[in-house]
Backbone as JSON Lines, residues from 0, in Angstrom:
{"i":0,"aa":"X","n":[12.01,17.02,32.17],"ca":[10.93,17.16,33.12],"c":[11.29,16.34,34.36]}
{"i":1,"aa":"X","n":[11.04,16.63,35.67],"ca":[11.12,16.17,36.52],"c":[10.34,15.89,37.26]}
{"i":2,"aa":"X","n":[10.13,14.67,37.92],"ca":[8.39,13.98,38.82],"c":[9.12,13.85,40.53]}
{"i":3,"aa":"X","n":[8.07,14.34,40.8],"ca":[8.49,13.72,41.97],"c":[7.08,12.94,42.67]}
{"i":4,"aa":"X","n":[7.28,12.38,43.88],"ca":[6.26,11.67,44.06],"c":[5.78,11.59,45.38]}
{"i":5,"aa":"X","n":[4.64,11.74,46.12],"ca":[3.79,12.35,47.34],"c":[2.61,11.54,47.67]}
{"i":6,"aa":"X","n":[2.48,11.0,49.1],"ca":[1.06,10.93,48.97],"c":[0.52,12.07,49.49]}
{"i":7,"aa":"X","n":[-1.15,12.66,49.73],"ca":[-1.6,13.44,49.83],"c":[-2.95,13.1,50.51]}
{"i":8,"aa":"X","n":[-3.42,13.9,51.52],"ca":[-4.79,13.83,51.61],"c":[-5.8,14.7,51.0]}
{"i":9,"aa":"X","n":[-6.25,14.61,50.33],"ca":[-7.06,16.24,49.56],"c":[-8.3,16.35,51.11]}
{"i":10,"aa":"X","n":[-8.19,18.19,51.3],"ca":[-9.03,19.1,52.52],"c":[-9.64,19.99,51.1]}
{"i":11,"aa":"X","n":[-11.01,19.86,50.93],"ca":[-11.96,20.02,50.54],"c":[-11.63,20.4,49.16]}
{"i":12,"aa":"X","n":[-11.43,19.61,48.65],"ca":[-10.76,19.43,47.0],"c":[-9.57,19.68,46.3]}
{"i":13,"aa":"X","n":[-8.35,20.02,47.84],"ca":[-6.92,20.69,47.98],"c":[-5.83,19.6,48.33]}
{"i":14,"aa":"X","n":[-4.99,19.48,47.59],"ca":[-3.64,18.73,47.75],"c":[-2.87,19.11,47.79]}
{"i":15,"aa":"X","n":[-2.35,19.82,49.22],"ca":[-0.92,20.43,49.81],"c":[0.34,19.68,48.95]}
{"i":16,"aa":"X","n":[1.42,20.88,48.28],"ca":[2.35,19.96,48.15],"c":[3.23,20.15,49.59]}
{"i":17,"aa":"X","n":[4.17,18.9,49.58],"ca":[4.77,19.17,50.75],"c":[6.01,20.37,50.73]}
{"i":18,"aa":"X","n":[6.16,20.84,51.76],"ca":[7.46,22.03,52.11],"c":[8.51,21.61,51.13]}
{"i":19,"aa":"X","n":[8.73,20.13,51.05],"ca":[10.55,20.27,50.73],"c":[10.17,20.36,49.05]}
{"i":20,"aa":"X","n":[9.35,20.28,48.2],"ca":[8.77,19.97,46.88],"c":[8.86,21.63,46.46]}
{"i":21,"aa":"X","n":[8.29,22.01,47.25],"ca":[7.62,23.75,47.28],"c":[8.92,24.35,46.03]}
{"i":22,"aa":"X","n":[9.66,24.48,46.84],"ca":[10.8,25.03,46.38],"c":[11.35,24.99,44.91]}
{"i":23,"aa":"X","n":[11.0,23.47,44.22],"ca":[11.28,22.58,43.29],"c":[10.24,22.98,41.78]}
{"i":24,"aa":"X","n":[9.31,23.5,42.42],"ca":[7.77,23.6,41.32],"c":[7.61,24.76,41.46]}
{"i":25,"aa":"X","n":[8.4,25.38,40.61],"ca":[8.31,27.08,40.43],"c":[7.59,27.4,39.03]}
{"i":26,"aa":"X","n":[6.77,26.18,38.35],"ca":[6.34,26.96,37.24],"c":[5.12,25.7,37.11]}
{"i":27,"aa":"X","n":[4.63,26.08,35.51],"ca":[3.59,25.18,35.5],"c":[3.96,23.84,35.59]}
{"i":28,"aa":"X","n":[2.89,22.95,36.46],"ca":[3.28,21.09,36.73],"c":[1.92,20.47,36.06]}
{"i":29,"aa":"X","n":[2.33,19.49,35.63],"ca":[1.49,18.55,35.08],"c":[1.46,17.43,36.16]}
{"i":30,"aa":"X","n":[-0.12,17.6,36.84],"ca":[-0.41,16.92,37.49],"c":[-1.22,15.62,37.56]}
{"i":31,"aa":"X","n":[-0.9,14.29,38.07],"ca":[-1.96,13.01,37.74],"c":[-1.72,12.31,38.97]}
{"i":32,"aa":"X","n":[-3.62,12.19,39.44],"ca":[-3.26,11.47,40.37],"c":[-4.13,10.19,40.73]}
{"i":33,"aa":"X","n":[-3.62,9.3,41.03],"ca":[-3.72,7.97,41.49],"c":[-4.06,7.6,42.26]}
{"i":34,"aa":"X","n":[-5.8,7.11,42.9],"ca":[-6.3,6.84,43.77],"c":[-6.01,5.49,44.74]}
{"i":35,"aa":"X","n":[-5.4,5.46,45.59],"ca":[-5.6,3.69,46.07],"c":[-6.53,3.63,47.0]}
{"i":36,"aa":"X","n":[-6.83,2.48,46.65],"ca":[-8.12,1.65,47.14],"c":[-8.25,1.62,48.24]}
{"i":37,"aa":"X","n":[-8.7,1.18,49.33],"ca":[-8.32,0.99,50.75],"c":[-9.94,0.42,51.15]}
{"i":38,"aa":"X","n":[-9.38,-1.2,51.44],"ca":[-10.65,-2.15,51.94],"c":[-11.06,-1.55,52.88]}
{"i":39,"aa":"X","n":[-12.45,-1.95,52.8],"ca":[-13.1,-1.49,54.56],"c":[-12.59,-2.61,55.62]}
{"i":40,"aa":"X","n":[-12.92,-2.14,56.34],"ca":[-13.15,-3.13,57.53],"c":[-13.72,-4.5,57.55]}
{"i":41,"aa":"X","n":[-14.82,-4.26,57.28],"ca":[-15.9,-5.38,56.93],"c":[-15.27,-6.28,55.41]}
{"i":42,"aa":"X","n":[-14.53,-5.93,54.85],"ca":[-13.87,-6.31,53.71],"c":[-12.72,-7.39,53.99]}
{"i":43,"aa":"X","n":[-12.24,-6.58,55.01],"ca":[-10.94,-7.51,55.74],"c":[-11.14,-8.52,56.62]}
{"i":44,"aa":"X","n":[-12.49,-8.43,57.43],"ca":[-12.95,-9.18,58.34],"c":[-13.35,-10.43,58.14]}
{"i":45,"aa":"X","n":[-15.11,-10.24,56.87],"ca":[-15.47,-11.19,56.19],"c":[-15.11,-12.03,55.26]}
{"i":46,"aa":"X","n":[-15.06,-13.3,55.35],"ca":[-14.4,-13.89,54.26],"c":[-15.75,-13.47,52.71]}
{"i":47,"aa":"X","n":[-14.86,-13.99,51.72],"ca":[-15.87,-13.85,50.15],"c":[-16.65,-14.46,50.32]}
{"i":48,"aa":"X","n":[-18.01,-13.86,49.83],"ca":[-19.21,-14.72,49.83],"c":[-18.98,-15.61,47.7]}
{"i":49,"aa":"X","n":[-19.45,-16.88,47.98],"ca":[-19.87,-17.61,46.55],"c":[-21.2,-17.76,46.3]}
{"i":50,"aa":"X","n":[-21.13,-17.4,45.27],"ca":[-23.12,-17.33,44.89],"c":[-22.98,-19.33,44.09]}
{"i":51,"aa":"X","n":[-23.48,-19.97,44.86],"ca":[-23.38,-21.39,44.22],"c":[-24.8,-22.01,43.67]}
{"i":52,"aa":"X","n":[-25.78,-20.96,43.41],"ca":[-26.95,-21.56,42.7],"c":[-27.34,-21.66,41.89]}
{"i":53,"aa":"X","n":[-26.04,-21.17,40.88],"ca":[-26.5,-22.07,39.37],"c":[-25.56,-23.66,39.98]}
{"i":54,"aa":"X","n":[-25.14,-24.22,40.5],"ca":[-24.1,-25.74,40.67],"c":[-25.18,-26.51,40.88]}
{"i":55,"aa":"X","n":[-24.62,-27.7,40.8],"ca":[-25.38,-29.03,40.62],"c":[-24.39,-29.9,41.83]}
{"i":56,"aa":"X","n":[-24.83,-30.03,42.76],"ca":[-24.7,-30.55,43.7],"c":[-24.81,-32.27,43.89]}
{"i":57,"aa":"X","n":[-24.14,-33.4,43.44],"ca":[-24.46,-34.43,43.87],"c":[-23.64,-35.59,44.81]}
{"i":58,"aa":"X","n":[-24.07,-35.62,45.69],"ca":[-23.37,-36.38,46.85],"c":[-22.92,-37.71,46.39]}
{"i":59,"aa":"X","n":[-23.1,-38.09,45.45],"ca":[-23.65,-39.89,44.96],"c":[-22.03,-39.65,44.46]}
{"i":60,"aa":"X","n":[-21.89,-38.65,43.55],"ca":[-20.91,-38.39,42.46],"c":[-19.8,-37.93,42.97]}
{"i":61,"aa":"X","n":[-19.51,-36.99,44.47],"ca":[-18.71,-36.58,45.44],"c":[-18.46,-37.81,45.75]}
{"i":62,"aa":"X","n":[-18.89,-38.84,46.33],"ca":[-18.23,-39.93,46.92],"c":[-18.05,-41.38,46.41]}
{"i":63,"aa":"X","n":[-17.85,-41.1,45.05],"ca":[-17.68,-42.21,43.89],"c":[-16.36,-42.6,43.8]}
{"i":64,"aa":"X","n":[-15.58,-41.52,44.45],"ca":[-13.86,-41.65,44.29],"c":[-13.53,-42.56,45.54]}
């Protein structure tokens, strides 16, 4: 069996293979495909928010060292 490997944009539920592949996939293909992720904007921009309200906060104990 032979794989080859593509990215793709799917146009309304369609994933062109490319021209030079065409030629190559003359019968049935077993196809799987692999979504990547891609941060937003606002993802890249903002730093992580920390939810810190279960912590116990004490200044006395911070500056004991």
């Amino acid at each position: 069996m032979e794989a080859y490997q593509f990215y793709a944009t799917p146009e309304n539920g369609v994933i062109q293979i490319p021209e030079h592949y065409k030629n190559k996939i003359l019968s049935n293909a077993k196809v799987t495909v692999q979504v990547e992720e891609v941060p937003s904007l606002r993802d890249i921009l903002l730093p992580p928010t920390l939810d810190t309200s279960g912590w116990k906060f004490d200044r006395g104990e911070a500056n004991e060292r």
